[in-house]
C-alpha positions, 0 to 999 in steps of 0.5 A: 686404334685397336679392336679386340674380337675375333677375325670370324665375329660378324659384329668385329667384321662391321667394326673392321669396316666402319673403321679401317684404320683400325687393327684387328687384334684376334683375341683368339690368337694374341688375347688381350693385355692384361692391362687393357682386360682390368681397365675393361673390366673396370669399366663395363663389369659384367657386362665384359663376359658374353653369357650368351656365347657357345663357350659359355654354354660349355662351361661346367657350374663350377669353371663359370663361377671364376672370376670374369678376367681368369675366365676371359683368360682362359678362354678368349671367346668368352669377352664380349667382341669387339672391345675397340680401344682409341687412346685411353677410351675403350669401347664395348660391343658395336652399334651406331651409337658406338660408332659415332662416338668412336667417329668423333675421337678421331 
């Protein structure tokens, strides 16, 4: 099981915890596999791309009308955290509902 975020994100850190057979992979520092950005991206959409983040907020008009994966490319921090993945299942954000169904994968 691995979770992507960042180290300093609080909600990775109540993932981190809940689940601490899990490894932290900080986005950050090794980015995601593209394969595992393209199946997320399948999967959730927009809903990939943290609109509300500071990153975002920095972003001129133009660099945020990039499509969402290049944009996550090159800037990490812009991928909504934690995107947990069990297998072949990915998972985004964290809440308890998310949690008991990660909970009962394992």
């Amino acid at each position: 099981m691995l979770i992507y975020g960042l180290k300093n994100c609080d909600s990775c850190r109540k993932a981190k915890k809940a689940l601490p057979e899990a490894e932290l992979v900080d986005v950050r520092e090794a980015g995601v596999p593209g394969a595992v950005l393209a199946q997320a991206h399948e999967q959730f959409g927009a809903a990939l791309l943290n609109t509300r983040s500071t990153t975002w907020r920095g972003l001129d008009e133009e660099a945020r009308k990039q499509a969402p994966l290049a944009l996550i490319e090159a800037h990490p921090a812009l991928m909504k955290r934690p995107l947990i993945s069990v297998g072949d299942k990915l998972f985004l954000g964290w809440n308890k509902e998310i949690e008991v169904d990660v909970h009962a994968m394992l």
